[in-house]
C-alpha positions as CSV (number, residue, x, y, z in Angstrom):
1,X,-6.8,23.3,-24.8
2,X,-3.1,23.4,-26.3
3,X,-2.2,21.3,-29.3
4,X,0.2,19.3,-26.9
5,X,-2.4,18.1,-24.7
6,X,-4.8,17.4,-27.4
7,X,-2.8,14.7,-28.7
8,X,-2.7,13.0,-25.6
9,X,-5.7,11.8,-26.3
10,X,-7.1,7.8,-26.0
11,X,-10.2,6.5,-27.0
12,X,-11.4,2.6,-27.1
13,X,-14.5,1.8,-29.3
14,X,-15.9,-1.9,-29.1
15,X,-19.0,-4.1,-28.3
16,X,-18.4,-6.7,-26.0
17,X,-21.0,-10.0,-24.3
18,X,-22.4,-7.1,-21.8
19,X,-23.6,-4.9,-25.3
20,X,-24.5,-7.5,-28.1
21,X,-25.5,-10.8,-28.2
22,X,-23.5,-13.5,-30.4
23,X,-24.9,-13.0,-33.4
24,X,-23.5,-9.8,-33.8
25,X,-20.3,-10.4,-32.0
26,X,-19.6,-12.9,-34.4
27,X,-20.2,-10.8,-37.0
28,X,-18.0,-8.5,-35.8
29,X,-15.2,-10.2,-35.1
30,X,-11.5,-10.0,-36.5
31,X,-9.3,-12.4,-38.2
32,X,-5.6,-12.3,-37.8
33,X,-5.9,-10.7,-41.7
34,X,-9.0,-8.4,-40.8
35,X,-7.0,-6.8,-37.5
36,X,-3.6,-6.2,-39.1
37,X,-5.5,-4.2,-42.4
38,X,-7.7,-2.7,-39.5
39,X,-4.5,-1.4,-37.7
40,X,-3.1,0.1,-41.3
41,X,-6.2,1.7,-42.6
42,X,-6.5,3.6,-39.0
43,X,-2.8,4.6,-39.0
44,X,-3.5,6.1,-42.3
45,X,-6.2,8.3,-41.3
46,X,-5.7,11.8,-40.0
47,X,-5.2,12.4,-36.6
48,X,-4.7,9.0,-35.5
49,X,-1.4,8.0,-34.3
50,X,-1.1,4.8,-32.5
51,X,-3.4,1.8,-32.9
52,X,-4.3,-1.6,-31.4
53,X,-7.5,-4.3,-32.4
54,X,-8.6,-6.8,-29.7
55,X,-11.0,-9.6,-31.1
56,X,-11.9,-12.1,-28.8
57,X,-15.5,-14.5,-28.3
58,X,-16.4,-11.8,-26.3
59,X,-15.7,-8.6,-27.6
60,X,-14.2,-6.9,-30.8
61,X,-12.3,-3.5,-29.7
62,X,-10.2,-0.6,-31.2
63,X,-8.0,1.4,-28.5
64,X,-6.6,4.6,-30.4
65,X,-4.2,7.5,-29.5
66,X,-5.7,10.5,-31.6
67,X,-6.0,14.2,-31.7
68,X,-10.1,14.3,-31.7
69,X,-11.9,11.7,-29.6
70,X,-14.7,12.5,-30.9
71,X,-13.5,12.6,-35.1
72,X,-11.5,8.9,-33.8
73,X,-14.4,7.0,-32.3
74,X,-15.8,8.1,-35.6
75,X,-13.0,6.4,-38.1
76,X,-12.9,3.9,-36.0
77,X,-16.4,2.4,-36.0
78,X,-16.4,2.9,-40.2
79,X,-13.1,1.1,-39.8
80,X,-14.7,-2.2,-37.7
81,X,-17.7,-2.2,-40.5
82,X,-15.4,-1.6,-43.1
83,X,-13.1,-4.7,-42.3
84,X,-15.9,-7.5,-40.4
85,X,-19.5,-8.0,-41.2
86,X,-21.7,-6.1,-39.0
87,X,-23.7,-2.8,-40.6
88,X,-23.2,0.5,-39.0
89,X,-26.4,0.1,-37.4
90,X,-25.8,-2.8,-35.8
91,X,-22.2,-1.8,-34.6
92,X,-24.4,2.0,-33.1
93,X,-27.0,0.0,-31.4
94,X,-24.1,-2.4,-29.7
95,X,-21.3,-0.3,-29.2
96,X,-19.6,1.2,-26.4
97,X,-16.7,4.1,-25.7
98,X,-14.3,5.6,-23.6
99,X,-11.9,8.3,-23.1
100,X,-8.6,9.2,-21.9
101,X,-8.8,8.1,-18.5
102,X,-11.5,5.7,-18.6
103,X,-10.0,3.9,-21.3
104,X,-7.0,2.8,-18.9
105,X,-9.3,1.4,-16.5
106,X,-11.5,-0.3,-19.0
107,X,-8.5,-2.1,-20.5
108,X,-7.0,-2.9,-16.9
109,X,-10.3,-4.4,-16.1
110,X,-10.7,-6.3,-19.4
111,X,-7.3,-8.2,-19.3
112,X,-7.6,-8.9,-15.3
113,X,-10.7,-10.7,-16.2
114,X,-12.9,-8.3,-14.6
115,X,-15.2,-7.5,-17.4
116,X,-15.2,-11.0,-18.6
117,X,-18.0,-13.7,-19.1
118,X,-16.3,-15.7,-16.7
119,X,-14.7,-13.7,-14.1
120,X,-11.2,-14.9,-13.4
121,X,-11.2,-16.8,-16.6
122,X,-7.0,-17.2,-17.8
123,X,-7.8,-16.8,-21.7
124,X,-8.3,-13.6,-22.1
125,X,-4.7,-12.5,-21.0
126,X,-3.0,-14.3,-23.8
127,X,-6.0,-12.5,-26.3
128,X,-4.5,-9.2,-24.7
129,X,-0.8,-9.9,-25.8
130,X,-1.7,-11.5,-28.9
131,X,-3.6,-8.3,-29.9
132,X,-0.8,-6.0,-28.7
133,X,1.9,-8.1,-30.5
134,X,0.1,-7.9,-33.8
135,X,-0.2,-4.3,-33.6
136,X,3.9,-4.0,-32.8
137,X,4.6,-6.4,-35.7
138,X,2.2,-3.9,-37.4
139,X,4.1,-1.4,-36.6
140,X,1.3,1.0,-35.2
141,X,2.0,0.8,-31.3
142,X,3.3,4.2,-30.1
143,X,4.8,4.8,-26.9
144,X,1.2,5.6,-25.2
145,X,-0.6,2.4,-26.2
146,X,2.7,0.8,-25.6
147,X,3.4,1.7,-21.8
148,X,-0.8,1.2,-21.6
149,X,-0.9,-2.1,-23.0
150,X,2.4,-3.4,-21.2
151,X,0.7,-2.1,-17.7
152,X,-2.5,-4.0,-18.7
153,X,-0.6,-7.2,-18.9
154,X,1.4,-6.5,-15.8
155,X,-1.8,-5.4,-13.8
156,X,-3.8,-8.7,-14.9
157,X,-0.3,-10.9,-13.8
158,X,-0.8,-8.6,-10.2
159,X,-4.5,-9.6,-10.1
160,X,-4.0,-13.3,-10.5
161,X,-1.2,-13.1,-7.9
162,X,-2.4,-11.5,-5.3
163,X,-6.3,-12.2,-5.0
164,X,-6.3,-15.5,-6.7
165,X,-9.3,-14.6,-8.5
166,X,-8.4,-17.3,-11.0
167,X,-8.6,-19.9,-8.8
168,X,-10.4,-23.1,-9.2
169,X,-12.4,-23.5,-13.2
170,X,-13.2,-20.2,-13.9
171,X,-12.6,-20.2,-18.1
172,X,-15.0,-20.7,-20.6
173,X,-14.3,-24.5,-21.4
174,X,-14.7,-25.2,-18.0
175,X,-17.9,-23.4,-17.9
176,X,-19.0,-25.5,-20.9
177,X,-18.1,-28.8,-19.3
178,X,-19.9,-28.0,-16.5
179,X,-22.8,-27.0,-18.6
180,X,-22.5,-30.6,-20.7
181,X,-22.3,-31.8,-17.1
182,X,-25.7,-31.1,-16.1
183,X,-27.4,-32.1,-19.7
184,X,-26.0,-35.1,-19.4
185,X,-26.7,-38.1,-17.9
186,X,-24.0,-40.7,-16.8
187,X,-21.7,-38.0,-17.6
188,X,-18.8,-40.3,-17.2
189,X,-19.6,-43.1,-19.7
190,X,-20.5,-40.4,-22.2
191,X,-18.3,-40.3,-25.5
192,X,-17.4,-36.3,-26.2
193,X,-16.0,-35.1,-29.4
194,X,-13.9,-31.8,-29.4
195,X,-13.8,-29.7,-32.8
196,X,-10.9,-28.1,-33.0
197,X,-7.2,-28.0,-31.5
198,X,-6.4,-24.5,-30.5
199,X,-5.8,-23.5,-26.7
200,X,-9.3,-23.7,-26.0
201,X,-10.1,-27.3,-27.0
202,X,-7.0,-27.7,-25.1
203,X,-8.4,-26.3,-22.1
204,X,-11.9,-27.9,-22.5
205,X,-10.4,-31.4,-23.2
206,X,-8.5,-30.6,-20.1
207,X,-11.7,-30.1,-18.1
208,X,-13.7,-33.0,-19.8
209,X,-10.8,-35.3,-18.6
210,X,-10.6,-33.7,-14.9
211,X,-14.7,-34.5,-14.9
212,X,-14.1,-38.4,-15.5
213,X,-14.6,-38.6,-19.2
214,X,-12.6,-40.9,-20.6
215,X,-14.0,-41.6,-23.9
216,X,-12.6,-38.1,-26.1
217,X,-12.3,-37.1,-29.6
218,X,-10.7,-34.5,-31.1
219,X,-11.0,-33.6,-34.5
220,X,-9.4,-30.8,-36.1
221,X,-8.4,-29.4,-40.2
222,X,-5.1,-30.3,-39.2
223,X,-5.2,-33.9,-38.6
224,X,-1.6,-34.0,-36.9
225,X,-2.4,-30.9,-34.6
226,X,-5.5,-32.9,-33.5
227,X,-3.5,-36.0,-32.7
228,X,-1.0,-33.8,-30.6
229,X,-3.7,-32.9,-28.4
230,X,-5.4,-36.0,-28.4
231,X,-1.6,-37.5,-27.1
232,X,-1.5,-35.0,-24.7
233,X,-4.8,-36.0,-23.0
234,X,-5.0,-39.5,-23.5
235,X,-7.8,-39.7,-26.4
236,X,-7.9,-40.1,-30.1
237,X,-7.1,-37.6,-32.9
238,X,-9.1,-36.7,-36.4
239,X,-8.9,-35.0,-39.1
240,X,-12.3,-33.1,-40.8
241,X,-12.6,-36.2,-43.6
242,X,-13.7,-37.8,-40.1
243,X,-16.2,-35.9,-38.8
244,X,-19.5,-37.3,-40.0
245,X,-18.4,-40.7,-38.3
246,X,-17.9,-39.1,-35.1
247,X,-20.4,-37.0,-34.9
248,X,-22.9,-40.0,-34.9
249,X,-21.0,-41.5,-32.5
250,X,-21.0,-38.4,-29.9
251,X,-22.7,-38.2,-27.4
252,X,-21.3,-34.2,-26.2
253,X,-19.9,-32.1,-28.5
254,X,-18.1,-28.9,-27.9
255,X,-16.6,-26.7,-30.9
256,X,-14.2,-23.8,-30.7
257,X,-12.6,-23.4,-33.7
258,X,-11.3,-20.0,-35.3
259,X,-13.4,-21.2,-38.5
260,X,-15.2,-18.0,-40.0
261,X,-18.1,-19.6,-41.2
262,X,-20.1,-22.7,-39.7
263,X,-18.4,-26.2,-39.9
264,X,-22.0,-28.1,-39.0
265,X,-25.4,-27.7,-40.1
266,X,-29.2,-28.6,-39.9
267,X,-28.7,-31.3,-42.0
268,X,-25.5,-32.5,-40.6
269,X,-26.7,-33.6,-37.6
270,X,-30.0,-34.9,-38.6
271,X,-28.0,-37.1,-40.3
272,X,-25.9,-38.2,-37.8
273,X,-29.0,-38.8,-35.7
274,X,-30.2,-40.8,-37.8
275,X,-27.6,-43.2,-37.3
276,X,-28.5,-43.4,-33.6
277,X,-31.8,-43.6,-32.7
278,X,-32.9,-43.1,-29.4
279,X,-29.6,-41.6,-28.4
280,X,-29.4,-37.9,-28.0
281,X,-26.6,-35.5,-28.3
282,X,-25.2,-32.7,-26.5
283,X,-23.6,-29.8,-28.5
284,X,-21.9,-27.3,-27.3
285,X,-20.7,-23.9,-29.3
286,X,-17.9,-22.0,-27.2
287,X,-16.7,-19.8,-31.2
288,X,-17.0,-16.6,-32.3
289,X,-17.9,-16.8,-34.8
290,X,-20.3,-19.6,-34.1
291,X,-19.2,-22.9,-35.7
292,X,-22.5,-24.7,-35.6
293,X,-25.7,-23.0,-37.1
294,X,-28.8,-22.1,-34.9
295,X,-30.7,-24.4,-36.8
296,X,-29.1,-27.5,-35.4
297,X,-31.1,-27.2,-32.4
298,X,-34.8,-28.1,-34.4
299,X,-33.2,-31.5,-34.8
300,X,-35.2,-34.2,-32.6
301,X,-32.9,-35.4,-29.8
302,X,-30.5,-32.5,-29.9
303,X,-29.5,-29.7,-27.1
304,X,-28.0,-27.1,-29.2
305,X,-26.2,-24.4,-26.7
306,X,-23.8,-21.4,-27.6
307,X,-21.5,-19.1,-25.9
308,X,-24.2,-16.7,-24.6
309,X,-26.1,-19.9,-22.9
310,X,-23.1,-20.2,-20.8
311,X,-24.7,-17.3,-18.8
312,X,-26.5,-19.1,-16.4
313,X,-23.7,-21.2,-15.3
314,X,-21.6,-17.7,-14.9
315,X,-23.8,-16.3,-13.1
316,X,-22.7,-19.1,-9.9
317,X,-19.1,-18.3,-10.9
318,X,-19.9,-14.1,-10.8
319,X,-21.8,-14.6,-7.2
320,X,-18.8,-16.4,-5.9
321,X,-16.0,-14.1,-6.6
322,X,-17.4,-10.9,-5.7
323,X,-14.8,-10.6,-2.3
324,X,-12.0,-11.6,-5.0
325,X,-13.2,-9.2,-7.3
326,X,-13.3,-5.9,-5.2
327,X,-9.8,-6.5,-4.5
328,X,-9.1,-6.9,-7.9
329,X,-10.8,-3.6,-8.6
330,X,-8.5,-1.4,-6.1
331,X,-5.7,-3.2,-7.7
332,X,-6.8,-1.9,-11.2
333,X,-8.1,1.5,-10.0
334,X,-3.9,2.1,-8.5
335,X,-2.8,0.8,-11.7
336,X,-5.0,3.2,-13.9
337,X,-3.9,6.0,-11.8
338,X,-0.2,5.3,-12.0
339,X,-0.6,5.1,-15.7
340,X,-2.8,8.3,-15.9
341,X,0.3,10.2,-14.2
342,X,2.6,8.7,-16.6
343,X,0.5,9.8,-19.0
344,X,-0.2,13.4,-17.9
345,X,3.7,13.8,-17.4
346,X,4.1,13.0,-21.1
347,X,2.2,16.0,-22.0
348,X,4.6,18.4,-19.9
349,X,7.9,16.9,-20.8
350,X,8.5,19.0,-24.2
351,X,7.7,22.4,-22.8
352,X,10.1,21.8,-19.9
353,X,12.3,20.2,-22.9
354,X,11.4,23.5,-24.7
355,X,12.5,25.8,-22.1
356,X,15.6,24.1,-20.7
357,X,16.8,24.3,-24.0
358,X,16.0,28.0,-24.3
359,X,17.6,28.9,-21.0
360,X,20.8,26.8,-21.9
361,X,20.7,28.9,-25.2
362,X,20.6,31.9,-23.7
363,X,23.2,31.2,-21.2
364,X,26.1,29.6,-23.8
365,X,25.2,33.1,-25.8
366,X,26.0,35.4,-22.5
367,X,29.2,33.4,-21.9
368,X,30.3,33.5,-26.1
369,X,29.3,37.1,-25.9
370,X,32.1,37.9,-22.8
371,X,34.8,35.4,-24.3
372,X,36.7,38.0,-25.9
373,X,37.1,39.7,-22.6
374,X,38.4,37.2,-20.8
375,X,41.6,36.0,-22.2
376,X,44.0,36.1,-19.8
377,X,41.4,33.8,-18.0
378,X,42.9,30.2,-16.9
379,X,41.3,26.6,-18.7
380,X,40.3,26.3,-14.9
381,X,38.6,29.3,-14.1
382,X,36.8,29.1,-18.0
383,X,35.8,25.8,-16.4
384,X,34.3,27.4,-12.8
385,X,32.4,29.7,-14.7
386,X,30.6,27.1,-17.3
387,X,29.7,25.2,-14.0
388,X,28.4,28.2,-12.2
389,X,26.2,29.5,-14.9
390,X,25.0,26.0,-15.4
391,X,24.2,25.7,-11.8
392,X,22.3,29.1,-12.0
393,X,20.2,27.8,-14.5
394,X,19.3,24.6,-12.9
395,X,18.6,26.2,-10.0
396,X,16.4,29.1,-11.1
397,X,14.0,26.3,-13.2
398,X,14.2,23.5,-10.4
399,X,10.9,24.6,-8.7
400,X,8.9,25.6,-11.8
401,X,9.7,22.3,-13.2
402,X,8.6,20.3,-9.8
403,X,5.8,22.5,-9.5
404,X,4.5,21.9,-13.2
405,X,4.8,18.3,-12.8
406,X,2.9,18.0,-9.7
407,X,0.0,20.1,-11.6
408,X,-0.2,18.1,-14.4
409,X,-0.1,14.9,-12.5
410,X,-2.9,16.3,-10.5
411,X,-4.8,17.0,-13.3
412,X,-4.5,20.7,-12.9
413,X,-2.1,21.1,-15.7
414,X,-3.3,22.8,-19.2
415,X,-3.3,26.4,-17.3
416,X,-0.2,26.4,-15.9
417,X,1.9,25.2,-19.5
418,X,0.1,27.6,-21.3
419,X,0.9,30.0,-18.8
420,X,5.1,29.0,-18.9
421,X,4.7,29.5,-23.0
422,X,3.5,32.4,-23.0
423,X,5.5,34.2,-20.1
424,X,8.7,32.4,-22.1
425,X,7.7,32.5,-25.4
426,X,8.6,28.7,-25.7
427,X,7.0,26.6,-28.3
428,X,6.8,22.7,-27.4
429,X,7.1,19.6,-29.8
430,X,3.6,17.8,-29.9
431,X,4.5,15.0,-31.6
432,X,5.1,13.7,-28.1
């Protein structure tokens, strides 16, 4: 294969809720901090040119434009262990990867919701921007991973619109209310205390509220973050120093903060159980990584659930948009196509470059070559003759230039260029 086409090449690496349960995807995922050295020490590395980290509860991914899929999947999983906490083994038992083509339709499919927990679910759009706005700011977004990341966002945008596969409470807070819902009894007289103010809590307040409970808490480290929210849905705000109070005075508690280590423990809530006897408690653990620990749920009176528990209650949501979500699939599947051609044509473009500009040298030589004979020749006539020859030209590499295109765009393409370089003796720029 020539050297142009080789670096053409895209690869995603990643483990995702389909590959690894939470306690690995936890460990695997990215801070803001963890993503942006991630981008830089991939950029760095030989034969990787363009770059882009997506961490979200569900999945931890590295898209890459490289010369060797098979030397980038490889720098790229020691990059994810060298920059989060799982172990190479854990990240090869988990792990997941695509190539070239099927890495556009995995990403289509992965910000149109498709290959979420909750299908439909609005989140992970905004994870998809976030992730391709750190990597601009980063500085490693080329223009593959840009036109591919700017069709992902445009593709999920065309999902939404025209299937309405996000219709109704199809997110992850929503699931977890509904979850909450059926612990619970009297859900509506229940007191619920949100940890954490980000999006999320704003979208699971948002639910609790829509479901008829009244009674809402939100605590967060920022104390006047968590009383914006609370403002904004009608219930009180908290800062951490408060916690221990309302805990014991929860009844549901849901936490989705972007903590990377555990805010409550074992001992934490026994304590606050303590303080209510005969009362039990609810809590609910929608973060990656998780905020309450596993051990929470030996505590007598507690339902301890996290985000992989959520399943069940998917599972209803999954069933019910299955017409919605075969639409949504052609959509992505014309997307993925249109970007594939994009992409193909990329890899022609500098040996048609390379040969226009060797034709045009050839023809401004002839015509310097002849000046001298030509001097009783008008500024008009020197004129008719530059447009002749450069109509000549144009003409004579009009159908070899549509005809290459419409190979490469076809897939059929690698023959035919290195057929044109070697019959010309062009040499193309692959830094393309």
């Amino acid at each position: 294969m020539s050297s142009t086409i080789a670096t053409m090449h895209l690869i995603v690496v990643g483990l995702s809720h389909r590959t690894a349960p939470v306690e690995q995807r936890e460990k695997a995922a990215l801070t803001d901090g963890a993503a942006r050295a991630l981008l830089r020490t991939l950029v760095a590395s030989d034969g990787i040119s363009e770059a882009v980290a997506l961490s979200t509860c569900n999945r931890t991914e590295v898209y890459a434009r490289a010369d060797d899929n098979a030397a980038a999947e490889e720098i790229s999983c020691r990059a994810v262990v060298e920059h989060t906490g799982i172990t190479r083994h854990e990240l090869d038992c988990a792990r997941y990867a695509h190539r070239d083509e099927k890495v556009a339709v995995h990403l289509l499919r992965v910000a149109s919701s498709l290959d979420a927990m909750v299908v439909g679910e609005s989140e992970i759009q905004g994870q998809v921007r976030q992730a391709f706005e750190r990597a601009q700011e980063e500085g490693t977004v080329g223009p593959v991973l840009d036109n591919l990341f700017r069709k992902a966002l445009e593709t999920g945008k065309r999902v939404r619109h025209e299937t309405g596969i996000g219709a109704g409470a199809v997110s992850v807070a929503s699931v977890a209310v509904e979850l909450a819902r059926e612990a619970v009894t009297d859900f509506r007289e229940r007191r619920a205390l949100l940890i954490g103010a980000g999006d999320v809590a704003e979208s699971t307040a948002s639910a609790l509220v829509e479901s008829g409970v009244s009674n809402l808490v939100v605590a967060n480290r920022t104390v006047s973050t968590a009383r914006g929210l609370a403002e904004r849905i009608g219930g009180e705000g908290v800062g951490f120093d408060r916690l221990a109070h309302e805990l014991a005075e929860a009844d549901i508690v849901i936490s989705s903060t972007d903590a990377p280590h555990p805010l409550l423990g074992h001992d934490d809530v026994e304590r606050a159980m303590r303080e209510r006897p005969g009362r039990p408690m609810v809590l609910i653990d929608i973060a990656v990584p998780r905020d309450l620990e596993a051990e929470i749920a030996a505590v007598p009176g507690v339902r301890l659930y996290d985000i992989d528990d959520l399943e069940r209650v998917v599972e209803v949501n999954r069933n019910g948009r299955a017409k919605v979500a075969e639409m949504a699939e052609g959509i992505v599947a014309d997307e993925a196509r249109r970007f594939t051609e994009w992409r193909r044509g990329l890899s022609v473009a500098p040996t048609i470059g390379s040969l226009r500009a060797m034709a045009e040298e050839i023809r401004l030589g002839e015509l310097a070559r002849v000046a001298g004979q030509w001097d009783a020749m008008s500024d008009t006539d020197r004129e008719r003759v530059e447009q002749l020859t450069r109509a000549i030209v144009n003409k004579l590499l009009h159908e070899p230039t549509v005809r290459l295109r419409a190979a490469v765009a076809e897939g059929d393409g690698v023959a035919h260029l290195d057929s044109i370089r070697h019959l010309f003796g062009v040499e193309s720029d692959s830094s393309t």
